[in-house]
MIDOSE-1310 file (N, C-alpha, C; in nm, 2 decimals, decimal comma, always signed):
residues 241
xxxx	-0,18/-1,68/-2,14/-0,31/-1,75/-2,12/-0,29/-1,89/-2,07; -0,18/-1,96/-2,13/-0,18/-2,08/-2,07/-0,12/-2,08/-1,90; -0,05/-1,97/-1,85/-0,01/-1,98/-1,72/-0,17/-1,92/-1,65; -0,24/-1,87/-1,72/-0,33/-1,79/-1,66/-0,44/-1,96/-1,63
xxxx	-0,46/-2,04/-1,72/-0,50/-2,13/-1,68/-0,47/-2,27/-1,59; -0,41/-2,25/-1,66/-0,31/-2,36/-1,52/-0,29/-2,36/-1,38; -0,29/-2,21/-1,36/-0,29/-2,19/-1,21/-0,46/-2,18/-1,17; -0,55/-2,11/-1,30/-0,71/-2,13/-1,26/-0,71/-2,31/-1,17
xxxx	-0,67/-2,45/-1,27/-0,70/-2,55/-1,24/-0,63/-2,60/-1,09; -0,55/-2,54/-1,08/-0,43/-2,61/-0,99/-0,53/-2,50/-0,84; -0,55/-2,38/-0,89/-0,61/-2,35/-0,77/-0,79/-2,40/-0,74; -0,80/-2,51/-0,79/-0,97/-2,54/-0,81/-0,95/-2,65/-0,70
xxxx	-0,81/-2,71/-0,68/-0,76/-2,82/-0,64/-0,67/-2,76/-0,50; -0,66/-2,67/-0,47/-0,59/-2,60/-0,34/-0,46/-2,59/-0,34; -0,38/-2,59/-0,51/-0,26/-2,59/-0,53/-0,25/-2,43/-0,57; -0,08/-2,40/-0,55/-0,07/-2,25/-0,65/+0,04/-2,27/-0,72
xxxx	+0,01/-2,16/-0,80/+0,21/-2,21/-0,86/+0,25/-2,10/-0,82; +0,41/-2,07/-0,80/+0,45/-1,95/-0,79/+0,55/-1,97/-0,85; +0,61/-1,84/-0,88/+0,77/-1,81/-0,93/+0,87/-1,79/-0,83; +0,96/-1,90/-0,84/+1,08/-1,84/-0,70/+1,12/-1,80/-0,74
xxxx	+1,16/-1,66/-0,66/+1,28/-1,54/-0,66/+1,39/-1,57/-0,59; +1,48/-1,57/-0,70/+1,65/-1,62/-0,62/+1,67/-1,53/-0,56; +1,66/-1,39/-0,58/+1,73/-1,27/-0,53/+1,59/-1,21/-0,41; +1,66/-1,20/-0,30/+1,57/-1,19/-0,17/+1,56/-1,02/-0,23
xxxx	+1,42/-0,96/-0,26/+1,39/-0,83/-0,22/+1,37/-0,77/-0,10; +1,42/-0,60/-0,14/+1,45/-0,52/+0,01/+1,31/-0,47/+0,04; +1,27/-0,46/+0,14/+1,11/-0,41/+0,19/+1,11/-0,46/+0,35; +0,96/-0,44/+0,39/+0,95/-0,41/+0,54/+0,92/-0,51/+0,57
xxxx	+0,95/-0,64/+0,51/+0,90/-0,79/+0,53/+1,07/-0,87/+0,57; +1,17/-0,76/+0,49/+1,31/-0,79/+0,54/+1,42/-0,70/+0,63; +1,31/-0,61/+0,64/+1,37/-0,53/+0,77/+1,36/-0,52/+0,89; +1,44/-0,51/+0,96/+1,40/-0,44/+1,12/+1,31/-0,33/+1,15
xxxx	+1,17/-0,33/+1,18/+1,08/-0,23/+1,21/+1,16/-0,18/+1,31; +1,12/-0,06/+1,35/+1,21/-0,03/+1,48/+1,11/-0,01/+1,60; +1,17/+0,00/+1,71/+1,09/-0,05/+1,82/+0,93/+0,02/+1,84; +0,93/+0,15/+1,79/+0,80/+0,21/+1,73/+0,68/+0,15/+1,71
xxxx	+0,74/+0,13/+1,57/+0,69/+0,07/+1,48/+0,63/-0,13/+1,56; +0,69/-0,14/+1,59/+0,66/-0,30/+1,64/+0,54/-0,25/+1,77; +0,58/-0,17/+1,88/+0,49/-0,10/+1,97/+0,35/-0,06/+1,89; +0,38/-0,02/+1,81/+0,22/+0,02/+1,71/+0,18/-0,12/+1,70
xxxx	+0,28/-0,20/+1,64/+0,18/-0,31/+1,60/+0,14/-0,38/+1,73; +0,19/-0,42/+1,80/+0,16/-0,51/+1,93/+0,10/-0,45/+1,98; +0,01/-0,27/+1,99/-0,14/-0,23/+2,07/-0,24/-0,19/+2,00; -0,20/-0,24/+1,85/-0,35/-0,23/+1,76/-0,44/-0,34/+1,78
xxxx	-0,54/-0,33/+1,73/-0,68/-0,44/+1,71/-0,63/-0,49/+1,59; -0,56/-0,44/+1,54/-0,53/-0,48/+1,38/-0,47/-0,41/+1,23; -0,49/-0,43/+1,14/-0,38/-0,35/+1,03/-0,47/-0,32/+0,95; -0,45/-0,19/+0,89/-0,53/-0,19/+0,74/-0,36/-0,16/+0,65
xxxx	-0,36/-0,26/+0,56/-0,25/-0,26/+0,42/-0,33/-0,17/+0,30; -0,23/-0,07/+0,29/-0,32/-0,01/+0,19/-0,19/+0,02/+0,08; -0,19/-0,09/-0,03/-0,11/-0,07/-0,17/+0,01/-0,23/-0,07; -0,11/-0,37/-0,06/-0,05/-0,46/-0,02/+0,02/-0,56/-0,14
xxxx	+0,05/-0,46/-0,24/+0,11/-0,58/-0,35/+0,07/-0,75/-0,35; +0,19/-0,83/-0,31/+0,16/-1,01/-0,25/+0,20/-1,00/-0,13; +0,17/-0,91/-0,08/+0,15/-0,94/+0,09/+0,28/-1,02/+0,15; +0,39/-0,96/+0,12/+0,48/-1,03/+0,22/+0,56/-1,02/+0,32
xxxx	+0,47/-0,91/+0,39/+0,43/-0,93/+0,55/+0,35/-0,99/+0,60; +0,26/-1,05/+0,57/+0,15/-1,17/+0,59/+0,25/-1,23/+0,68; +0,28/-1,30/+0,70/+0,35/-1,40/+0,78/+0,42/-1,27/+0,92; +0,43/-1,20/+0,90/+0,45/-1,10/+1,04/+0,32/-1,08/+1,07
xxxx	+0,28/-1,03/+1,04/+0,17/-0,99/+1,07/+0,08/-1,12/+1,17; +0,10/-1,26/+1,11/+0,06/-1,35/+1,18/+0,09/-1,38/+1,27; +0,24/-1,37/+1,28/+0,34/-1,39/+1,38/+0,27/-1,28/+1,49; +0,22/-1,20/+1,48/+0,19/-1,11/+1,58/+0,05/-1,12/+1,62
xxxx	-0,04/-1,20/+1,57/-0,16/-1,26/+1,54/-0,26/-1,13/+1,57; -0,26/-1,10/+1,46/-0,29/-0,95/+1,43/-0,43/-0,97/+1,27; -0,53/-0,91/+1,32/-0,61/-0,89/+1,20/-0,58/-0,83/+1,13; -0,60/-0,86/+0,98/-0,54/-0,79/+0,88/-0,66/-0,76/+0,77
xxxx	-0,67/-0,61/+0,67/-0,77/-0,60/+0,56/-0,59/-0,58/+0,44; -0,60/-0,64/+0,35/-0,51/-0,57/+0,27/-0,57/-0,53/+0,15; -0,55/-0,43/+0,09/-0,58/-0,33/-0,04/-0,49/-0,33/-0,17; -0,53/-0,38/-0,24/-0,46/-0,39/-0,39/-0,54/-0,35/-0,53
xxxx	-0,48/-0,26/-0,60/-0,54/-0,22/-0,71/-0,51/-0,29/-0,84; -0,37/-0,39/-0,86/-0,32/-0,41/-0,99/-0,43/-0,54/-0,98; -0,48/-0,57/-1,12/-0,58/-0,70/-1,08/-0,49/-0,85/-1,09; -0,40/-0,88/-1,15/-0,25/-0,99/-1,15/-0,21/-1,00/-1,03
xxxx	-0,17/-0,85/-0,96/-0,09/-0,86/-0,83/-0,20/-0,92/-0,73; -0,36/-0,86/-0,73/-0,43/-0,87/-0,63/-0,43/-1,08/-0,62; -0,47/-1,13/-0,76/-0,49/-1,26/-0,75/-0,38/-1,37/-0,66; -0,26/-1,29/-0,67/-0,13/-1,36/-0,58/-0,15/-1,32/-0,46
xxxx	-0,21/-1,21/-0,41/-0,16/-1,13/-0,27/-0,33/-1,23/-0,21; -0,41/-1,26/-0,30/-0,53/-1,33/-0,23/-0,52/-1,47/-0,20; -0,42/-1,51/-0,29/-0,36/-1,65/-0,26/-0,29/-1,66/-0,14; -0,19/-1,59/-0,14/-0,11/-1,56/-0,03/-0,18/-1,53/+0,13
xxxx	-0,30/-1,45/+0,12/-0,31/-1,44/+0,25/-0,44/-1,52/+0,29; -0,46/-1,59/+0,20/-0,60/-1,73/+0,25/-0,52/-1,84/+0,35; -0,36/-1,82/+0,36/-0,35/-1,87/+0,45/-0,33/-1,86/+0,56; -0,39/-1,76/+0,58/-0,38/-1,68/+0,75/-0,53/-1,65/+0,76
xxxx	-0,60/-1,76/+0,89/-0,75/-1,72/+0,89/-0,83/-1,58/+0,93; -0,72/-1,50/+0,97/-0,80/-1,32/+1,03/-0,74/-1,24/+0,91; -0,68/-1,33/+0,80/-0,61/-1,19/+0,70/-0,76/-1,21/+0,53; -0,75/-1,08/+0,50/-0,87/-1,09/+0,37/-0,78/-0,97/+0,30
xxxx	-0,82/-0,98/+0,16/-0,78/-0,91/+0,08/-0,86/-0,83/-0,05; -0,86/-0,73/-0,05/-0,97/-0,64/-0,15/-0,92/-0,54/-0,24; -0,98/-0,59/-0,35/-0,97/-0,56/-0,50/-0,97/-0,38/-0,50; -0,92/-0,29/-0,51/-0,94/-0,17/-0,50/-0,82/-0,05/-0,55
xxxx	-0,88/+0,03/-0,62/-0,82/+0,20/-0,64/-0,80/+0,25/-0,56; -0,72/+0,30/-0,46/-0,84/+0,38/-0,36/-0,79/+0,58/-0,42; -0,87/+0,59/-0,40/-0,80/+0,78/-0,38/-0,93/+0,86/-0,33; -0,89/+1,00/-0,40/-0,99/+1,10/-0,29/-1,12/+1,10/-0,35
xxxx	-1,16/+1,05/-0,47/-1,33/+1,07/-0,50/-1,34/+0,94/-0,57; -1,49/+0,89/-0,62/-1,49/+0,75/-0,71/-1,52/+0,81/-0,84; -1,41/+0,79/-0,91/-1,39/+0,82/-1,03/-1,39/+0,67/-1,14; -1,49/+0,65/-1,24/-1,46/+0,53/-1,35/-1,37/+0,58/-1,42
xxxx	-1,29/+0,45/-1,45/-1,19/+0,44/-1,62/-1,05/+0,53/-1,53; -1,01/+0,52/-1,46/-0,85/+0,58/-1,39/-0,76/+0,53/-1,50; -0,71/+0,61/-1,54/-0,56/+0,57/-1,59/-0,49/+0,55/-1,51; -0,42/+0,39/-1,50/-0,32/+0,36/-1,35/-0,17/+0,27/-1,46
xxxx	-0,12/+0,37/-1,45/+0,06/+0,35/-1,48/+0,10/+0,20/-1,44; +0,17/+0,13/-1,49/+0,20/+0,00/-1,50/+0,35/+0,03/-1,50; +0,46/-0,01/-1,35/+0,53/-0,01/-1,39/+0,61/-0,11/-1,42; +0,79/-0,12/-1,42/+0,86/-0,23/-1,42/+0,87/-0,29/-1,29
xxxx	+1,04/-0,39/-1,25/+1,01/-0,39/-1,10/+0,91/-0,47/-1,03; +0,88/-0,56/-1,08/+0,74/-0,63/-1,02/+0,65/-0,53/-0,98; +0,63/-0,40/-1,11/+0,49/-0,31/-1,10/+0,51/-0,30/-0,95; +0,59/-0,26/-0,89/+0,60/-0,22/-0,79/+0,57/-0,06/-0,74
xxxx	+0,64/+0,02/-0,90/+0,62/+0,14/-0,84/+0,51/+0,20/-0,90; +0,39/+0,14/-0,95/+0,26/+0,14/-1,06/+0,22/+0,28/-0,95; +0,16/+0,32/-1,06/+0,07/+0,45/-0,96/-0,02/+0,52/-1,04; -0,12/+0,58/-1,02/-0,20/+0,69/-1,09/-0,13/+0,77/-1,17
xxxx	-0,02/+0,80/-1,12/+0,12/+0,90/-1,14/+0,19/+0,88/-1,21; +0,25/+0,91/-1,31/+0,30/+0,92/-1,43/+0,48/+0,94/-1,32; +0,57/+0,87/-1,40/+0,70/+0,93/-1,31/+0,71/+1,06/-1,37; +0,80/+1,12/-1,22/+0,87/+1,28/-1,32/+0,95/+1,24/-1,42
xxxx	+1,02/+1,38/-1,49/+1,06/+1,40/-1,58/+1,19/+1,39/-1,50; +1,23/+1,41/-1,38/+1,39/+1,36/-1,28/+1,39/+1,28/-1,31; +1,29/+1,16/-1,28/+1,32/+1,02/-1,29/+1,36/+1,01/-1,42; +1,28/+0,95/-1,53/+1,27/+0,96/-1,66/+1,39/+0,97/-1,72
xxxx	+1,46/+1,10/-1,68/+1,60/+1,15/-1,67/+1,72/+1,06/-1,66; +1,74/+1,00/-1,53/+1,79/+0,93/-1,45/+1,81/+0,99/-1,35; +1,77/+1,16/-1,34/+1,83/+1,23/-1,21/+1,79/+1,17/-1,07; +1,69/+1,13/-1,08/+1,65/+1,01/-0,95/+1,61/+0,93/-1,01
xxxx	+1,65/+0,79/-0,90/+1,58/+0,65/-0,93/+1,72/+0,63/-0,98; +1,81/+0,68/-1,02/+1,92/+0,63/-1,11/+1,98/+0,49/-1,14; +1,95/+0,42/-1,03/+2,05/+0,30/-1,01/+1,89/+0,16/-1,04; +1,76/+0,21/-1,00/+1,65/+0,16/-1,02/+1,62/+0,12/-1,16
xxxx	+1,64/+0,22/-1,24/+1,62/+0,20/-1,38/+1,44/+0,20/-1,39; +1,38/+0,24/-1,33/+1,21/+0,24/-1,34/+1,12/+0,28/-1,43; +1,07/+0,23/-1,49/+0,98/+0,31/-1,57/+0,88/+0,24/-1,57; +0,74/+0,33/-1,67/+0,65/+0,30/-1,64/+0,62/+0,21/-1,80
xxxx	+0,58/+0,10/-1,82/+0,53/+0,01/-1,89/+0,40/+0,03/-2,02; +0,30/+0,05/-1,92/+0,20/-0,01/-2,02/+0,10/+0,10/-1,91; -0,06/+0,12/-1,95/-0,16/+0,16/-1,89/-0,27/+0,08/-1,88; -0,30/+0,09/-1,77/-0,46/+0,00/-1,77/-0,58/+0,11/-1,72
xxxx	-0,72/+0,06/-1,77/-0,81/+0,15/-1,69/-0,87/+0,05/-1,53; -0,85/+0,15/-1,47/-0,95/+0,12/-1,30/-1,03/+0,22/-1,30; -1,11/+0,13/-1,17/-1,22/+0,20/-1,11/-1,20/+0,25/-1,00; -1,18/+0,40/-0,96/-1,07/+0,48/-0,83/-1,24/+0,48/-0,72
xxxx	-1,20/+0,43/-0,59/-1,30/+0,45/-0,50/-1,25/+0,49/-0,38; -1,28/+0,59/-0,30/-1,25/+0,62/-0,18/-1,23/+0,50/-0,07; -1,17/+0,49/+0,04/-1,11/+0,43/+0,16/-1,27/+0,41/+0,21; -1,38/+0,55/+0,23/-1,48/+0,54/+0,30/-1,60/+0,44/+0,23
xxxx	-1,59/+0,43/+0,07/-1,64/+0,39/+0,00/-1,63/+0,23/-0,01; -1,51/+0,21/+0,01/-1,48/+0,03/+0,01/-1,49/-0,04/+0,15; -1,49/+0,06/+0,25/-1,49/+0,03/+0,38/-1,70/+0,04/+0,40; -1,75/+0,07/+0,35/-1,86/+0,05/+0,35/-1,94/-0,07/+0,28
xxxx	-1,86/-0,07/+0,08/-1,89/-0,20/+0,06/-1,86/-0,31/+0,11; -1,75/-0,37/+0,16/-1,71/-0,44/+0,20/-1,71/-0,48/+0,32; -1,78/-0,41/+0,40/-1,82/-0,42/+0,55/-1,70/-0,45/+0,66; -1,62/-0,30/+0,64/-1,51/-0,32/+0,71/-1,53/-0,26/+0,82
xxxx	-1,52/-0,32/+0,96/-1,52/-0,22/+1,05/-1,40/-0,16/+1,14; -1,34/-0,04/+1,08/-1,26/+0,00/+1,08/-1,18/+0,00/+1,28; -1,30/-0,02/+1,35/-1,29/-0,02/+1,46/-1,15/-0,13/+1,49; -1,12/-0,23/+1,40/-1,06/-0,36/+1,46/-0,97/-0,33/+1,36
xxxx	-0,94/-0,21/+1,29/-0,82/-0,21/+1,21/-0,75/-0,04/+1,22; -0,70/-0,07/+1,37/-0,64/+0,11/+1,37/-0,52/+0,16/+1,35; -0,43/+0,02/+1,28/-0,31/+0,06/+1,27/-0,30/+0,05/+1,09; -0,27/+0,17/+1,03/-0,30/+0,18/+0,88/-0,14/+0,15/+0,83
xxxx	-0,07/+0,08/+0,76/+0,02/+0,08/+0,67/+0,05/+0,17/+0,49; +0,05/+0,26/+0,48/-0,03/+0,34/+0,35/+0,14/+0,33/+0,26; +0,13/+0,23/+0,10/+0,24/+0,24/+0,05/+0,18/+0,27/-0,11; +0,12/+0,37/-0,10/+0,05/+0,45/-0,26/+0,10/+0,47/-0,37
xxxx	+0,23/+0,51/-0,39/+0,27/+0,58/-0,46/+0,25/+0,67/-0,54; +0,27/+0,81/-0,43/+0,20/+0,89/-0,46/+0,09/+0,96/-0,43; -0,01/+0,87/-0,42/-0,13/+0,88/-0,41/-0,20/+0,86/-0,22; -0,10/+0,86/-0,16/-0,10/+0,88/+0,01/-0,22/+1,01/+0,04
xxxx	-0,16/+1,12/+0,02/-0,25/+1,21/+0,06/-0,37/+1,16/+0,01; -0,38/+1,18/-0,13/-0,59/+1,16/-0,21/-0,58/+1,07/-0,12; -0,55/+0,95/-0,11/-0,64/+0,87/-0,04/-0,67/+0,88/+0,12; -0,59/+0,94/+0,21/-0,64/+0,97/+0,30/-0,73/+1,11/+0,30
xxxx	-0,73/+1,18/+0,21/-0,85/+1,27/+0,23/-0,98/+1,17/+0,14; -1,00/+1,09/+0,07/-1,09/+1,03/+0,07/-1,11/+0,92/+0,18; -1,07/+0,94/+0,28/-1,10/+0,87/+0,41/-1,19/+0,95/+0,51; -1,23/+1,05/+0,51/-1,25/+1,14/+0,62/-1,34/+1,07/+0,71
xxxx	-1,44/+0,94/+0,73/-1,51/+0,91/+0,78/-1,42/+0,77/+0,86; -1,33/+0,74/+0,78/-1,22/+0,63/+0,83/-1,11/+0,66/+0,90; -1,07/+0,79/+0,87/-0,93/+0,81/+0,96/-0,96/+0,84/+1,07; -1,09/+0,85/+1,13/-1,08/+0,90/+1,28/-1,05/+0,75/+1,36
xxxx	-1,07/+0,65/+1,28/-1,02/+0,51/+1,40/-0,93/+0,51/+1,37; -0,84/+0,51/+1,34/-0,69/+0,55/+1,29/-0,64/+0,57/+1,42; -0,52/+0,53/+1,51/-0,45/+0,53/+1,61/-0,31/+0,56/+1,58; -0,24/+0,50/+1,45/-0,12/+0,53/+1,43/-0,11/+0,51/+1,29
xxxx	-0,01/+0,52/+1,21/+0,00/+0,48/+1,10/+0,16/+0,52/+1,02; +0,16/+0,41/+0,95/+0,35/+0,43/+0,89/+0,29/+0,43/+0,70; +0,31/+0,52/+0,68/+0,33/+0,60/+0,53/+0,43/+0,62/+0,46; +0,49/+0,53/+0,36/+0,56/+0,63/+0,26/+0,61/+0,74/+0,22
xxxx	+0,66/+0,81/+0,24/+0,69/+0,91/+0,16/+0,79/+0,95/+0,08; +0,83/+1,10/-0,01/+0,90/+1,07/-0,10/+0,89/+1,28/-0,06; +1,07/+1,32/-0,04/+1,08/+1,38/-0,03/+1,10/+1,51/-0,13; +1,14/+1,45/-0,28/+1,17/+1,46/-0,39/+1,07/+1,41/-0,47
xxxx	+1,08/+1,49/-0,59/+0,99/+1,49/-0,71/+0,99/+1,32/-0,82; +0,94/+1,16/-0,75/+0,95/+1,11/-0,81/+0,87/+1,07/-0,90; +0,70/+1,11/-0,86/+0,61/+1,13/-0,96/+0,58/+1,24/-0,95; +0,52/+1,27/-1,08/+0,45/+1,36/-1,18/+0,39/+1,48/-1,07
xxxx	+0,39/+1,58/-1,10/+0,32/+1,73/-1,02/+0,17/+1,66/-1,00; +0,14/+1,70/-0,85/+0,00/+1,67/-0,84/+0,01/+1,54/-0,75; +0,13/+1,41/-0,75/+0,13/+1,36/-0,65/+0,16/+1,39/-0,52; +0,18/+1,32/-0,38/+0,18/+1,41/-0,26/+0,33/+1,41/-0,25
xxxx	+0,28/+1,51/-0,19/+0,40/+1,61/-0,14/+0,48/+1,63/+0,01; +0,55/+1,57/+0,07/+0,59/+1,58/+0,20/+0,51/+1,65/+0,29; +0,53/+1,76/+0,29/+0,55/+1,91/+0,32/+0,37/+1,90/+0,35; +0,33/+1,89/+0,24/+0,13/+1,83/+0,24/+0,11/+1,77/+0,31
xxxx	+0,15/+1,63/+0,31/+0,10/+1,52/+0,37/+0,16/+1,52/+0,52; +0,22/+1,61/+0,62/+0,28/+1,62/+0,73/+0,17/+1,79/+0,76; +0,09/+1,79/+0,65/+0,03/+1,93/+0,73/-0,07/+1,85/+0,73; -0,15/+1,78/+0,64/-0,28/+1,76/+0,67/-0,27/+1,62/+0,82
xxxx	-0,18/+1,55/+0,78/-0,20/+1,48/+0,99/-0,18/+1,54/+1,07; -0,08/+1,67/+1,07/-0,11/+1,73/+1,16/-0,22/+1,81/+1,18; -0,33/+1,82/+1,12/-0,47/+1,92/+1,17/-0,55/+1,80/+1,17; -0,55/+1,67/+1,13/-0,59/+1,56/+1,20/-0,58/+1,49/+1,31
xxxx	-0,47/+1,55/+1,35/-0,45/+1,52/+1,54/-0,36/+1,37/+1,53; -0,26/+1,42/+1,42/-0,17/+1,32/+1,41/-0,03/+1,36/+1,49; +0,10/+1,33/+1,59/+0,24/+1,38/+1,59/+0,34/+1,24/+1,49; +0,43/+1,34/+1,42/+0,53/+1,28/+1,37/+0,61/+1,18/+1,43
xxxx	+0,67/+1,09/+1,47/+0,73/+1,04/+1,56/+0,90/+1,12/+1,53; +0,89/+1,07/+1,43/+1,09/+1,12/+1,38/+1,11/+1,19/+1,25; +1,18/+1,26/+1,24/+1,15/+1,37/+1,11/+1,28/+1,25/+1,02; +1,16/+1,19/+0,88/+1,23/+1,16/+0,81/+1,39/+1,18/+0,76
xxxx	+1,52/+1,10/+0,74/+1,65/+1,17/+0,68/+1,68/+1,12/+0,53; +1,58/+1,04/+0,53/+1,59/+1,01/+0,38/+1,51/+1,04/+0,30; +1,49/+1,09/+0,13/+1,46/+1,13/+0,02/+1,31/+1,02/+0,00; +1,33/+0,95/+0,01/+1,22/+0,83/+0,00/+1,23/+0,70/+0,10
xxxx	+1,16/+0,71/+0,21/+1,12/+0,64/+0,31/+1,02/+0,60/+0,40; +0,97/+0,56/+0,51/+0,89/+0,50/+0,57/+0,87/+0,55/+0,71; +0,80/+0,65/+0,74/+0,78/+0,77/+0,86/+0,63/+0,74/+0,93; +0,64/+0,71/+1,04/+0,56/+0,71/+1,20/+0,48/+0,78/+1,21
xxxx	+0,33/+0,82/+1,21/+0,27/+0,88/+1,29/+0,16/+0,81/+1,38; +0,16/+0,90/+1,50/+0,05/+0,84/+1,60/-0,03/+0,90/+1,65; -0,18/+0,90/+1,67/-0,26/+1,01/+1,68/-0,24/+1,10/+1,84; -0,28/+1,21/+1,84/-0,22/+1,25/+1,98/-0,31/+1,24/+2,06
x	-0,27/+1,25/+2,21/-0,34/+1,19/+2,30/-0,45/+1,30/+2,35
């Protein structure tokens, strides 16, 4: 409560606090996109972040002076990732569930990890295990309730026009497919898009499934660029011509 306040005052005054991380985390903010991936970004209108944590590609993304919408469901993570990208004037950031119907009161998993791998989705019983994730040590914390709304639903409250954001970034966990089939009215501006995926059982039955989520863009009029070689990774698609 008292950190909760202090940063209220200090941000009334245009200050923030943060916590520095000695240990540089691994993600797409410290990697080499590959030439693809950078091509996607350099002929979009712009990005939709969907599961933008604190945004720390914000600063690429500017570097590329690229409009940005970012999407965050944890309500702690969202207040940093909005801090964070108030300082880039074409970047905004929105409070949101997203999946395939609007559903009140979601049970949404809290995990460790800077709640990194939080999801609708309970982990499997592999994980749990240690059979995957082994060296991660992940688990899931605590539960909170949300309010689950579709892509087409928030893009209408919020008055997004999807037109100026056709390069989608989707990091769900899990929850990739529901939410692009709660898009059906949004994915058609869609141009390209880099997704997550997980080729192995790391949440719970009923999260997406490779094998799913590479059939439904493909009857969307999506091509693969490169067939995944890793278990859980970050895979290309761009819609076909």
């Amino acid at each position: 409560m008292i950190k909760k306040f202090i940063k209220k005052v200090l941000n009334s005054f245009g200050w923030t606090l943060i916590k520095i991380n000695r240990t540089r985390q691994a993600g797409y903010a410290y990697d080499k996109p590959n030439l693809k991936n950078i091509e996607c970004i350099l002929n979009s209108r712009g990005i939709l972040h969907l599961g933008g944590h604190r945004g720390k590609e914000a600063e690429i993304y500017n570097w590329f002076n690229k409009k940005v919408v970012w999407i965050e469901a944890i309500p702690e993570i969202f207040e940093e990732l909005k801090i964070n990208v108030n300082n880039y004037h074409n970047q905004r950031a929105v409070k949101a569930l997203l999946g395939e119907k609007n559903i009140k009161n979601v049970d949404f998993n809290i995990s460790n990890k800077d709640q990194s791998c939080s999801s609708i989705f309970n982990l499997s019983e592999d994980v749990k295990k240690g059979l995957l994730w082994e060296k991660h040590k992940v688990e899931m914390i605590k539960k909170i309730k949300l309010d689950m709304q579709t892509l087409d639903t928030i893009c209408e409250k919020e008055q997004i026009n999807l037109r100026n954001y056709d390069h989608w970034i989707i990091d769900l966990q899990g929850a990739e497919l529901h939410t692009l089939k709660g898009a059906k009215k949004s994915l058609k501006f869609c141009n390209s898009l880099s997704v997550e995926i997980s080729k192995k059982g790391f949440y719970e039955r009923g999260s997406t499934s490779w094998n799913e989520l590479k059939k439904f863009l493909y009857n969307n009029n999506f091509n693969l660029i490169l067939e995944p070689q890793e278990d859980h990774c970050d895979v290309l698609f761009i819609r076909k011509n």
